[in-house]
C-alpha positions in Angstrom: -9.3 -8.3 12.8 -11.1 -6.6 9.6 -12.0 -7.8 6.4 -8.8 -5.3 5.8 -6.8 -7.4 8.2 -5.1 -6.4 11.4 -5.3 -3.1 11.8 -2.4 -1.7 13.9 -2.6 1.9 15.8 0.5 4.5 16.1 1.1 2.8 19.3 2.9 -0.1 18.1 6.2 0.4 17.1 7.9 -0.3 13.9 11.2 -1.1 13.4 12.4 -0.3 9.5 14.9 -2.8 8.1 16.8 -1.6 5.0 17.1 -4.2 2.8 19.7 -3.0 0.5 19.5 -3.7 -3.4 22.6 -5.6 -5.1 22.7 -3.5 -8.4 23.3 -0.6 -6.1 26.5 -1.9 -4.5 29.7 -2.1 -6.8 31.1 0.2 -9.8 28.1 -0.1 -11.5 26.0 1.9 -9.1 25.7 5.0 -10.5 23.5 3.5 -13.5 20.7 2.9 -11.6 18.1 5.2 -9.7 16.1 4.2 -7.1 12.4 4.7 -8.4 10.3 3.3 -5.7 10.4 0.9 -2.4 8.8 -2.2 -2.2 7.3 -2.4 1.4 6.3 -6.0 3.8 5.1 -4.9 7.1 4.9 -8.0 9.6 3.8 -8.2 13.2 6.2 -9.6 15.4 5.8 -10.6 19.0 8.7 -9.7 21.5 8.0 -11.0 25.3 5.4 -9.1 27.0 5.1 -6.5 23.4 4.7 -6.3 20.0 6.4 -4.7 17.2 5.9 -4.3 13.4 9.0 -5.1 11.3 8.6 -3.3 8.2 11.0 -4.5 5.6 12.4 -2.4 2.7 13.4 -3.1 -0.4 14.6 -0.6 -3.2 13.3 -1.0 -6.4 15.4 0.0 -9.2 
């Protein structure tokens, strides 16, 4: 631990969860344009390993 905070090497996976936007679902989809992602990296612990979840969300 840093005054950065964890810091976490290329060895530790990450798993990438798509977190899919409302406004892009529907008839209405074609009116907006994804711009940018909003990221949230956490550190989960699986038996005997770890893994970073990294959670992504489209901003519109």
């Amino acid at each position: 631990m840093t005054d950065q905070g964890l810091r976490i090497d290329d060895r530790v996976p990450v798993e990438v969860i798509e977190m899919p936007a409302p406004e892009l679902q529907g008839p209405d989809a074609s009116q907006y344009d994804v711009i940018d992602y909003k990221i949230t990296r956490r550190l989960a612990q699986r038996p005997g390993s770890y893994v970073v979840l990294e959670y992504r969300r489209v901003v519109c």
